[in-house]
C-alpha positions as CSV (number, residue, x, y, z in Angstrom):
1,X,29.1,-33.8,-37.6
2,X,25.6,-33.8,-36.0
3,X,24.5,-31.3,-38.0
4,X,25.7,-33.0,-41.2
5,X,24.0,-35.9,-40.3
6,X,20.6,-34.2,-39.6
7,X,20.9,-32.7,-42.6
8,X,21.7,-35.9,-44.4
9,X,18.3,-37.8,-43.0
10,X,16.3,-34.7,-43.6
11,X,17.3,-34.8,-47.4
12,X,17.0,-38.7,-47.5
13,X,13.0,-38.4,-46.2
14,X,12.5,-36.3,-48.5
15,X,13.6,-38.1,-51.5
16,X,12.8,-41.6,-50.3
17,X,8.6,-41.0,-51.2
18,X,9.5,-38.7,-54.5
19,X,11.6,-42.0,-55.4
20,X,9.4,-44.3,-54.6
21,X,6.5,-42.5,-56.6
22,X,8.9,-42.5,-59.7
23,X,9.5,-45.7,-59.6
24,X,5.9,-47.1,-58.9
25,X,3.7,-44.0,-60.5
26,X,0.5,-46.0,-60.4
27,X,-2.4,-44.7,-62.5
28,X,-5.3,-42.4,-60.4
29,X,-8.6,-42.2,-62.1
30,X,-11.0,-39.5,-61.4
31,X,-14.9,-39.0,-62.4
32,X,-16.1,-35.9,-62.1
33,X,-19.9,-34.4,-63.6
34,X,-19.2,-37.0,-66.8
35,X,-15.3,-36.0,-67.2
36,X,-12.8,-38.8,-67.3
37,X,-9.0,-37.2,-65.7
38,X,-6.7,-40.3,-65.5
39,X,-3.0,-39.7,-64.2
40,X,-0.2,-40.9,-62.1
41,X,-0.2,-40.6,-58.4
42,X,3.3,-39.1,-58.6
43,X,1.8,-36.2,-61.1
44,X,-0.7,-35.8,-58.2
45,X,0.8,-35.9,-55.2
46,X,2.8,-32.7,-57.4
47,X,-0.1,-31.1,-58.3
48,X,-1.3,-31.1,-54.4
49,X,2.7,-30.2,-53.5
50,X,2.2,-26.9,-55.4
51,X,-1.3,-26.2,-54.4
52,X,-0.6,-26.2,-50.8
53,X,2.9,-24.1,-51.6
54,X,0.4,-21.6,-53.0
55,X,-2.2,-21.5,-50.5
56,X,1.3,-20.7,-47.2
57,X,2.2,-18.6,-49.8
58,X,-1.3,-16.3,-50.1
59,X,-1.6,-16.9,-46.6
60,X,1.8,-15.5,-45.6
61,X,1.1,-12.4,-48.0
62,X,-2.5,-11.9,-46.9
63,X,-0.7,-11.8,-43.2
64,X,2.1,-9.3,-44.3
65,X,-0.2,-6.8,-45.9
66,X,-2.4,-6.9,-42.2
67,X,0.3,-5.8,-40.2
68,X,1.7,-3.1,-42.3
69,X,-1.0,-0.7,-40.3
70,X,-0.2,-2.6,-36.8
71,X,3.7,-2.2,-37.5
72,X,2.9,1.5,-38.4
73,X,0.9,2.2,-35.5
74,X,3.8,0.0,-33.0
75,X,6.2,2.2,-34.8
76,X,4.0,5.5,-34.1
77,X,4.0,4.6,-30.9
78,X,7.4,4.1,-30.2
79,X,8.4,7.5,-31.6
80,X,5.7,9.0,-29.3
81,X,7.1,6.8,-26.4
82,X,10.7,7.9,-26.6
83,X,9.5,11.5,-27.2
84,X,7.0,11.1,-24.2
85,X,10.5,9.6,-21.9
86,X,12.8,12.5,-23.3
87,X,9.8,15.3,-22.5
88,X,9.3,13.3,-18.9
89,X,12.9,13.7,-18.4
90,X,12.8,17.5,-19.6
91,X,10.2,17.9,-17.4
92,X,11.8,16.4,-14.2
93,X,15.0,18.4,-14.6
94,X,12.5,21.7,-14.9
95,X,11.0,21.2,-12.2
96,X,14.1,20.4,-9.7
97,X,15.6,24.0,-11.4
98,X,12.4,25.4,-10.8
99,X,12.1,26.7,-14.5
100,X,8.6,27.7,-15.0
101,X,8.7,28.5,-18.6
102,X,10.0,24.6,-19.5
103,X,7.9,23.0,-16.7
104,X,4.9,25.0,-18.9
105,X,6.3,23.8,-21.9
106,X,7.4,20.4,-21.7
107,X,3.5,19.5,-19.6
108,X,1.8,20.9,-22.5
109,X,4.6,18.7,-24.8
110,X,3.4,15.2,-22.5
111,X,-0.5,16.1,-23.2
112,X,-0.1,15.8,-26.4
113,X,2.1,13.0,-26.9
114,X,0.1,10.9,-24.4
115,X,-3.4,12.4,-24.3
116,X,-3.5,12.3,-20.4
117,X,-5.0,15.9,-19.2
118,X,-4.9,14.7,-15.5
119,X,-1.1,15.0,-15.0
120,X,-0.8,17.9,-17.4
121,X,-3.5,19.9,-16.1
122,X,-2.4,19.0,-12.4
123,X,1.5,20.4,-13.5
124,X,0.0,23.5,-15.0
125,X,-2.2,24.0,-12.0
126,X,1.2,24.2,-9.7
127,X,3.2,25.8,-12.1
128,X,0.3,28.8,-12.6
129,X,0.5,28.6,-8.1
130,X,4.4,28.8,-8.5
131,X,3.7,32.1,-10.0
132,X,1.1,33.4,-7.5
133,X,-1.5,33.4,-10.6
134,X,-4.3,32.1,-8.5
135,X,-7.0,32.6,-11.5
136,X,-5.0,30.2,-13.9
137,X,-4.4,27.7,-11.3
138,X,-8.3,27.5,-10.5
139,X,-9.0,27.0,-14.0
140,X,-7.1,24.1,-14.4
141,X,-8.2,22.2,-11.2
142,X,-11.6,23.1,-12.3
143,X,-10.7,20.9,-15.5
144,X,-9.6,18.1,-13.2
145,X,-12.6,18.1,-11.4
146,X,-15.0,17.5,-14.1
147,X,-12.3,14.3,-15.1
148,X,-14.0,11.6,-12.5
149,X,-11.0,10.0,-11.6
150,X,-8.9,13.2,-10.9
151,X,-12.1,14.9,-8.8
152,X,-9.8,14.7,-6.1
153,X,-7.0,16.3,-6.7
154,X,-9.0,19.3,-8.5
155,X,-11.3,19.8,-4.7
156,X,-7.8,19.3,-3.3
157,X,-5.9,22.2,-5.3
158,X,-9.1,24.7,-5.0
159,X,-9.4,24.3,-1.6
160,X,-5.9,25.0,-1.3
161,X,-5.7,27.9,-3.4
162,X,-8.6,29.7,-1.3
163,X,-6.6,28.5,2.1
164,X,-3.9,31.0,0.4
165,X,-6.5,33.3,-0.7
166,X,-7.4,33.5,2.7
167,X,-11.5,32.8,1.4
168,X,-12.4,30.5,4.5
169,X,-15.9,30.1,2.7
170,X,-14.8,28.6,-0.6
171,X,-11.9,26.6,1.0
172,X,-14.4,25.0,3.5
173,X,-16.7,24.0,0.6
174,X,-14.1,23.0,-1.3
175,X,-12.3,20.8,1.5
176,X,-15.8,19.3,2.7
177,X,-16.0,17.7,-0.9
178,X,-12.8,16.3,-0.9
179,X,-13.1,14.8,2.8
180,X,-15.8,12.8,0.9
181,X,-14.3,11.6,-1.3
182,X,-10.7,10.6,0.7
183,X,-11.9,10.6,4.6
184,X,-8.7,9.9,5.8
185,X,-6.7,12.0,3.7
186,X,-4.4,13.7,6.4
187,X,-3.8,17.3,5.1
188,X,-7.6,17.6,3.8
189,X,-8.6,16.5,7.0
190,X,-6.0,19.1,8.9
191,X,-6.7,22.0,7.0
192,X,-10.5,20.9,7.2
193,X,-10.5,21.0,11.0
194,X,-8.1,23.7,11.4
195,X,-10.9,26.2,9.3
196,X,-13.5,25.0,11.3
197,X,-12.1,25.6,14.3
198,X,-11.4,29.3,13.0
199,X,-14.6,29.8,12.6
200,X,-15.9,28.4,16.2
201,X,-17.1,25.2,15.0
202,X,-14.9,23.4,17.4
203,X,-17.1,19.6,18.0
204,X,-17.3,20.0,13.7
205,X,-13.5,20.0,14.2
206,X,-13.0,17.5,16.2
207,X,-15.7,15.1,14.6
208,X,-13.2,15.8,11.5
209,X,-10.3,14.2,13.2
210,X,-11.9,11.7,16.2
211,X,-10.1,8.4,14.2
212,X,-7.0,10.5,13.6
213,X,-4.5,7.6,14.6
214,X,-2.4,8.4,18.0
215,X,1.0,8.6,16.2
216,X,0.0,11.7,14.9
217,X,1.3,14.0,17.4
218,X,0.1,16.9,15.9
219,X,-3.5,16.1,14.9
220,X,-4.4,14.5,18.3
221,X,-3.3,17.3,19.6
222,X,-5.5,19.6,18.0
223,X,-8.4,17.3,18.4
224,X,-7.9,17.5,22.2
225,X,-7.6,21.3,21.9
226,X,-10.8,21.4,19.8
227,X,-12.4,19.1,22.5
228,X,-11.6,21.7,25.4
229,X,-12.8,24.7,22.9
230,X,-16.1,22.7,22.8
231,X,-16.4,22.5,26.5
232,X,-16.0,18.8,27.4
233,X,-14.8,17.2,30.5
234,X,-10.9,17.4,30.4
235,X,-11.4,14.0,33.0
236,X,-13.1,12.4,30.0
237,X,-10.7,13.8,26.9
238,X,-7.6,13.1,28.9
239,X,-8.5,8.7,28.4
240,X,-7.4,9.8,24.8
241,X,-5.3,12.6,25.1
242,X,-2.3,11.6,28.1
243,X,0.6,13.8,26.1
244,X,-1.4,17.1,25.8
245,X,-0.7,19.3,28.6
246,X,-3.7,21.7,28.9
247,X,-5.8,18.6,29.4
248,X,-3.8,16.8,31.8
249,X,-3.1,20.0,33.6
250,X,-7.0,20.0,33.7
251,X,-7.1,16.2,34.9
252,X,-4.7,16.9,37.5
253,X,-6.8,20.2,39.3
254,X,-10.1,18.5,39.3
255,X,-8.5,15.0,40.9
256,X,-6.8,17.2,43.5
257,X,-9.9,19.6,44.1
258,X,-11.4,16.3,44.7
259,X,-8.9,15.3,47.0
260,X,-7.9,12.6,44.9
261,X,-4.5,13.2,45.1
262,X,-3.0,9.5,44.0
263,X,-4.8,9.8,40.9
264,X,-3.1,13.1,40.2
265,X,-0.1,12.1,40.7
266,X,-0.4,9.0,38.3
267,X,-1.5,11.4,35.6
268,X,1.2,13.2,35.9
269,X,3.9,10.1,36.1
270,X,2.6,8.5,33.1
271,X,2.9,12.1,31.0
272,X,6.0,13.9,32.9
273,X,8.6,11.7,30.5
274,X,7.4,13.0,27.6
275,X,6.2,16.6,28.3
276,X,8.4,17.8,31.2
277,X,6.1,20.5,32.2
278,X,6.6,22.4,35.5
279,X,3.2,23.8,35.3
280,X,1.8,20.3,35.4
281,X,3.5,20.1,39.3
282,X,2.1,24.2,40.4
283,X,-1.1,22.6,39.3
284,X,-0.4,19.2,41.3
285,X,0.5,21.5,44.6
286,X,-2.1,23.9,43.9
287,X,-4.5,24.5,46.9
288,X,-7.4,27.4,48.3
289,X,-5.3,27.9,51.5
290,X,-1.5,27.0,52.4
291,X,-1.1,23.9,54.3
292,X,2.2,22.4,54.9
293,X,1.0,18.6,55.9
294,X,-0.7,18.9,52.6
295,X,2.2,19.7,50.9
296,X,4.6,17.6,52.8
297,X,2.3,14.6,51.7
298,X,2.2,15.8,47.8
299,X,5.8,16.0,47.8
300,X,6.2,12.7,49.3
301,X,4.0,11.0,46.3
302,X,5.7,13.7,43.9
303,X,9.3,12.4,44.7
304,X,7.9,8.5,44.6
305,X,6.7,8.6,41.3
306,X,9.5,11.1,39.3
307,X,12.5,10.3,40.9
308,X,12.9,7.2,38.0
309,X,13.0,10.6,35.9
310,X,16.2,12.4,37.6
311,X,17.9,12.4,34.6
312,X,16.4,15.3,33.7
313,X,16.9,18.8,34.6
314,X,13.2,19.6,34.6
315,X,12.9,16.9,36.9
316,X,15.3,18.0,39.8
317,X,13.8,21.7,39.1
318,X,10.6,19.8,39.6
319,X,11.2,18.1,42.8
320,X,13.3,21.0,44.0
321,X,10.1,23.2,43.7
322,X,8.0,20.4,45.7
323,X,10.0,20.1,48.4
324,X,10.4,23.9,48.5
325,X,6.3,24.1,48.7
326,X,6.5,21.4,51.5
327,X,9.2,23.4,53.4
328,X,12.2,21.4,52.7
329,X,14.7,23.9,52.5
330,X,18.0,21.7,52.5
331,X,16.5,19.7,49.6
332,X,15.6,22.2,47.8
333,X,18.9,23.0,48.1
334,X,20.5,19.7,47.0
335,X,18.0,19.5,44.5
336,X,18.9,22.7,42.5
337,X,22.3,21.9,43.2
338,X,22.2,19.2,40.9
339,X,21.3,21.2,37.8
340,X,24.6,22.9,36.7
341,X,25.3,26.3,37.0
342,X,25.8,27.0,32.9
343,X,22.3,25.4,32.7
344,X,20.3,27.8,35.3
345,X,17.5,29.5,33.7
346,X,15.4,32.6,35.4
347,X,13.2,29.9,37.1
348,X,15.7,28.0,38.6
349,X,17.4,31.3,39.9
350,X,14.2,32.5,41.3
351,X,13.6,29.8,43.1
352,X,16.9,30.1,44.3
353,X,16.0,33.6,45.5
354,X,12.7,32.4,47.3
355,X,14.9,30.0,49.4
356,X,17.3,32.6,50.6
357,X,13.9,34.2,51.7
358,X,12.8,31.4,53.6
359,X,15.9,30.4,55.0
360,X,19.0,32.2,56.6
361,X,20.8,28.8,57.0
362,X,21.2,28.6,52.9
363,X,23.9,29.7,51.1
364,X,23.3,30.1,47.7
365,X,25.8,30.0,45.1
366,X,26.9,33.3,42.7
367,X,24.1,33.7,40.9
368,X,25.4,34.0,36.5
369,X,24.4,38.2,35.8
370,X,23.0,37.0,32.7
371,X,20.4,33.2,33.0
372,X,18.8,31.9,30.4
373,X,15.9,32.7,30.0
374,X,12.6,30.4,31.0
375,X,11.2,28.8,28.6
376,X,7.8,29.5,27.2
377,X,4.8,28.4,24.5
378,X,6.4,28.8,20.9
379,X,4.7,29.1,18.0
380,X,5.8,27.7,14.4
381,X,5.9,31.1,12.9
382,X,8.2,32.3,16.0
383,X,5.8,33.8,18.7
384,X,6.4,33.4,22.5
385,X,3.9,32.9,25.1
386,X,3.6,32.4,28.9
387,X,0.6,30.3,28.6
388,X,-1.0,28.0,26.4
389,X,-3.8,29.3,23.9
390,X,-5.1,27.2,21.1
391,X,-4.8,29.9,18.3
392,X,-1.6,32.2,17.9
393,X,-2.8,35.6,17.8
394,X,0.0,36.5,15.2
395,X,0.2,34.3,12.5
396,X,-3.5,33.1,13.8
397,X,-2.7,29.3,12.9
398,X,-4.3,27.0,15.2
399,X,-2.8,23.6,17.1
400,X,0.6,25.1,16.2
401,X,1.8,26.2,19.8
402,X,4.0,23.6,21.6
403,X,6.4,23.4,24.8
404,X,9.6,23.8,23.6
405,X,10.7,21.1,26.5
406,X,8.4,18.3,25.5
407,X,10.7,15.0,24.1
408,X,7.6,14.0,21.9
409,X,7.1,17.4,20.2
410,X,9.1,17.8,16.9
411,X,8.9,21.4,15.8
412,X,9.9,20.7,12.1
413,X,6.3,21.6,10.6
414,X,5.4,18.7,7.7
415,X,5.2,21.4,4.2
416,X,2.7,19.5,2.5
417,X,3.3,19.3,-1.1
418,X,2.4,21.9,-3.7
419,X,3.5,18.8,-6.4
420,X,2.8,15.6,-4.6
């Protein structure tokens, strides 16, 4: 009904003025450059009805013929837009099956759809590495570096590409350019500092990584390693470093050499949670000549400030091996006792041994034919060793030796992308 009506009053304004006119034409007379027009003002008002019809009409074609090469283009560029989705996709599913040939293919496919060399190139340059073709790989991040806003990732994939070349020379040049550009880019940085240090440059190394934040287990770590390669004061690099064991090992022996045993024994509190290293508390009883007061007092403070650590195995063995230095036979004994038998390794069993030395009043337990054995310094790529060392003399990777007991030491090495 509403529309009727609308419709109805629409048709009615219209017709009302064309009435009107009809009924009372009136006469318009025009001059113009000595020509007389006279006519009715309803004739007019026609006459100006169809001109301006005319002119929407131009207008409207005039608009229609302009945007047949803006549809055409729109239209272009939708074809090349769902070609561009349905090669992205290709892609994607090529490179989760690892198919070289159709990763090749369907990068060189996007370039030319979209124009963009950067993530082309960059695709071809990790697809040429997937195939060990290190020579085709350089030559496409060598096009990304000359592309200003993909310098990056060019000095980036070179510098990787001599790391696996093994060229220390060329990766170190390479690296330098990217730290530059990215500072805090974690694996340039790394890699950065890890070649130094290969090459003795150990305070270049650690200038590399000296705002490296603290949550980065790893990194610090090999900062404080660096530091001690360098030669400076493991007092002053332990403010930074408290979860590192060679320099809190180092902290502890010069505060007891200095007869500063309270301090030692803090150092070793605030990191023992974490790294549950027995070789922190040989260094804490460490002394030139065997004294039992000094012991007995050592164990005292050793006792006070672990014993909110008993939990732990490490720590019982810990304070079992204290009060063993201090002479304290039947703790010792209750001490080790506390560790179960299934979890006895060959330390806790030699210690065990060394008490039945001392004392004649012990009986120790049946000994298992077979312990576990201690623990010692692993390396990622599967190398043992009794002490610490900076650099693994097999797979020669540096910062990459841990305690296997430490809580805050994941193992799990971070692969850093060969794609992103």
């Amino acid at each position: 009904m509403f529309k009727i009506t609308k419709f109805f009053l629409s048709v009615l304004l219209i017709l009302m003025p064309i009435i009107w006119l009809s009924n009372y034409p009136g006469q318009v007379k025009i001059l113009w450059k000595n020509y007389f027009v006279e006519t009715s003002m309803f004739f007019l008002v026609i006459l100006l009805s169809i001109f301006v019809c005319l002119i929407i009409i131009l207008t409207l074609v005039y608009k229609k013929i302009t945007l047949v090469p803006k549809e055409f283009k729109a239209s272009k560029n939708q074809k090349l837009l769902s070609q561009s989705n349905k090669t992205l996709t290709d892609l994607t599913k090529s490179i989760a099956t690892n198919d070289i040939k159709k990763i090749d293919l369907n990068a060189r496919k996007l370039s030319k759809y979209l124009g963009n060399s950067v993530f082309t190139s960059y695709i071809l340059s990790q697809n040429s590495l997937l195939r060990n073709d290190f020579s085709e790989a350089k030559k496409y991040n060598e096009l990304l570096v000359r592309i200003p806003e993909a310098k990056f990732l060019g000095m980036k994939g070179l510098s990787n590409i001599y790391i696996k070349e093994k060229d220390d020379k060329n990766a170190i040049k390479y690296l330098e350019q990217a730290f530059k550009l990215q500072p805090k880019n974690l694996w340039i940085r790394e890699n950065l500092s890890r070649l130094l240090a290969k090459n003795g440059k150990w305070k270049e190394a650690a200038k590399i990584l000296e705002d490296t934040k603290a949550n980065n287990e790893r990194l610090t770590n090999n900062r404080a390693g660096f530091l001690v390669k360098s030669g400076a004061s493991s007092e002053n690099i332990w403010k930074d470093f408290k979860n590192f064991i060679p320099v809190i090992s180092e902290s502890i022996k010069f505060y007891v050499d200095n007869n500063e045993e309270k301090k030692a024994i803090r150092i070793l509190e605030g990191s023992w949670n974490n790294l549950l290293y027995q070789g922190l508390v040989e260094q804490f009883f460490s002394s030139k000549k065997e004294d039992v007061k000094l012991y007995l007092r050592r164990y005292k403070l050793l006792k006070k400030y672990l014993l909110k650590f008993i939990k732990h195995d490490e720590t019982k063995l810990a304070i079992a091996y204290g009060a063993y230095k201090a002479s304290l036979w039947g703790e010792t004994k209750s001490y080790l006792e506390r560790i179960k038998v299934e979890d006895w390794d060959e330390r806790i069993i030699d210690l065990w041994k060394k008490l039945e030395e001392k004392s004649n009043r012990i009986i120790i337990p049946n000994l298992p034919k077979k312990p576990i054995k201690a623990p010692q310094w692993n390396c990622v790529c599967g190398t043992n060793y009794l002490k610490w060392q900076l650099v693994c003399d097999k797979c020669h990777e540096i910062g990459k030796i841990s305690w296997p007991k430490s809580i805050n030491i994941d193992l799990k090495e971070i692969k850093f992308n060969e794609f992103f």
